[in-house]
C-alpha positions in Angstrom: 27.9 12.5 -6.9 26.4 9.3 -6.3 23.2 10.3 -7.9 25.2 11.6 -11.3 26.7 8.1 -11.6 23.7 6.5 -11.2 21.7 8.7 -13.9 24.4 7.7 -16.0 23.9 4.1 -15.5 20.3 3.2 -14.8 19.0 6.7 -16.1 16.2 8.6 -14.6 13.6 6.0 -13.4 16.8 5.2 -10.8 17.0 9.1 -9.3 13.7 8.7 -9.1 13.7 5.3 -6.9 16.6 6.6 -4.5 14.6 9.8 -4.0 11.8 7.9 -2.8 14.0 5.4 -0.9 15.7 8.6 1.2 11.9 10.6 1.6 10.8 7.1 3.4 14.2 6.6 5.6 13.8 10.3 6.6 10.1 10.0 7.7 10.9 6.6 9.4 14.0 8.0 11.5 11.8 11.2 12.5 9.0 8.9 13.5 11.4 6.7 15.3 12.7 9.8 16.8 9.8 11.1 17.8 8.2 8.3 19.5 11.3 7.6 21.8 10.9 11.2 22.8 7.2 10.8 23.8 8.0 6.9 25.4 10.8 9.1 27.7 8.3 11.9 28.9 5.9 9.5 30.6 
């Protein structure tokens, strides 16, 4: 939903951007995930 409206406003270059955006929030919450995980085994 949100990325239809934004097509419609800013066009592609914009999915583009908040595709991006989401890949690097998703690798820095499973990084952030994972390294509390390894701090709580020692």
């Amino acid at each position: 939903m949100i990325l239809a409206l934004a097509a419609r406003v800013f066009g592609a270059d914009a999915i583009l951007l908040l595709r991006r955006l989401a890949a690097v929030g998703v690798r820095a919450g499973v990084s952030e995930m994972t390294r509390h995980e390894r701090e709580d085994g020692r």
